[in-house]
C-alpha positions in Angstrom: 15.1 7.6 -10.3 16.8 6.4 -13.5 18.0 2.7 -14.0 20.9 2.0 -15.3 21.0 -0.1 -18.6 21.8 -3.2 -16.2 19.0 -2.4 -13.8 16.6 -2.5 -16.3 18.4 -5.8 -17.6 17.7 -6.8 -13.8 21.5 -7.2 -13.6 24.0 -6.2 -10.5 27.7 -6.7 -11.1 29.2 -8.2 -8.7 33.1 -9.3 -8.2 33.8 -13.3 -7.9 37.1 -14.8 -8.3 38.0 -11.1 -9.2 36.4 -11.1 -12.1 33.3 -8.7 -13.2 29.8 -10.9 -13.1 26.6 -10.2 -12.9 24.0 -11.7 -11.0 20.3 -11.6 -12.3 17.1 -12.6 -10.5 14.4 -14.0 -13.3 11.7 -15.4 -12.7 13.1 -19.0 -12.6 16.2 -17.8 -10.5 13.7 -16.6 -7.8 11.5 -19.9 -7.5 15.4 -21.7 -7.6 16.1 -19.3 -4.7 12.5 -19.8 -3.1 13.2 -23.9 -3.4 16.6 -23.6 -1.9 16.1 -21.4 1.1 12.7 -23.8 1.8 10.8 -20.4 1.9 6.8 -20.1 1.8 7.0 -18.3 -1.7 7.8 -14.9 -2.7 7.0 -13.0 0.6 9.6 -15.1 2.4 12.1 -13.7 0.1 12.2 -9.9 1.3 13.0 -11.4 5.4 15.5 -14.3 4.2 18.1 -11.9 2.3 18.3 -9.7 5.2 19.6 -12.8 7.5 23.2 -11.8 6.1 24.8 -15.0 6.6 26.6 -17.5 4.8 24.5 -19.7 3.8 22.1 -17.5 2.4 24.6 -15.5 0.9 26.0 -18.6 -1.4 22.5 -19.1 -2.3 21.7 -15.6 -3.8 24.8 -15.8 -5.6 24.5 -19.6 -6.5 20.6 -17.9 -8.1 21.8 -15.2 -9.4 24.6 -16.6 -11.7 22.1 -19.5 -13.1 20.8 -17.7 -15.9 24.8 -17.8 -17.1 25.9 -21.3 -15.6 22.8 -23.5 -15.7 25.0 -26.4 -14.4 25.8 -24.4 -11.6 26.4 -25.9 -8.0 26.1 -24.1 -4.6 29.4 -26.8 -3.5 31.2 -24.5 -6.4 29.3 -21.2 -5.5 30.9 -22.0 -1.4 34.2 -22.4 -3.2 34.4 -18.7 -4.7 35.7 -15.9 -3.6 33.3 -12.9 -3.1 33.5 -10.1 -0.5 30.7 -10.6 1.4 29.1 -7.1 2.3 29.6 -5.9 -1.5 28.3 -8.8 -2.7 25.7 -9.0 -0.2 24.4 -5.7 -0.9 24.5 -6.1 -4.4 22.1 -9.1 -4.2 19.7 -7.6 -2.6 19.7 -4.5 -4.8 18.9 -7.0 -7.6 15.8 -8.9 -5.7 14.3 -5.7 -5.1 14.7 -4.9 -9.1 13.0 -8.4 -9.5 10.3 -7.8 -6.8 9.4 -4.1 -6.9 11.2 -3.2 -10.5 13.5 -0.4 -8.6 16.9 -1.0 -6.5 
C-alpha cells in the first residue's frame, strides 16, 4: 500500500469549522492523549478510540491539532464544529499511522 505524502507526514485532514486541518499524532500528542484519557499507556490507546463518543472524540482532535495550536484547550476543541463520523474515522486512521506506521 502506498502512503500518501500526508500519511507519511502522519497527517489526516480533517474538516473543523469548515475549514481544511490536519490532525497529527507525534510522539508528544500521544502521551497528551494517553494523560487525558487516564489510560495505562500506549496499549490503552487502540480500545479507547474505538469507544466513539464525545468525549473521546474532542480529545483526539483536541491531540491531534496540538502540534499546530500548542495553547490549545479541549473547552475550545468542545466548541468546534466537526462531523463526527468523518472526523472520528479520520483520527483513528492517524493513530494507527502513529502506532503501526500504516492507516
Amino acid at each position: 500500500m502506498k502512503l500518501t505524502a500526508d500519511q507519511l507526514r502522519g497527517r489526516v485532514r480533517v474538516l473543523i469549522d469548515g475549514e481544511e486541518c490536519f490532525l497529527r499524532f507525534d510522539q508528544g500528542a500521544l502521551a497528551r492523549l494517553i494523560d487525558e484519557l487516564g489510560l495505562d499507556g500506549l496499549a490503552g490507546v487502540p480500545s479507547a478510540v474505538m469507544t466513539l463518543d464525545a468525549d473521546t472524540l474532542s480529545a483526539l482532535v483536541w491531540a491531534g491539532r496540538l502540534w499546530e495550536l500548542p495553547e490549545l484547550t479541549r473547552e475550545t476543541v468542545r466548541d468546534w464544529f466537526y462531523p463526527m463520523l468523518p472526523t472520528y474515522n479520520a483520527a483513528v486512521e492517524g493513530i494507527n499511522l502513529a502506532l503501526w506506521g500504516q492507516p
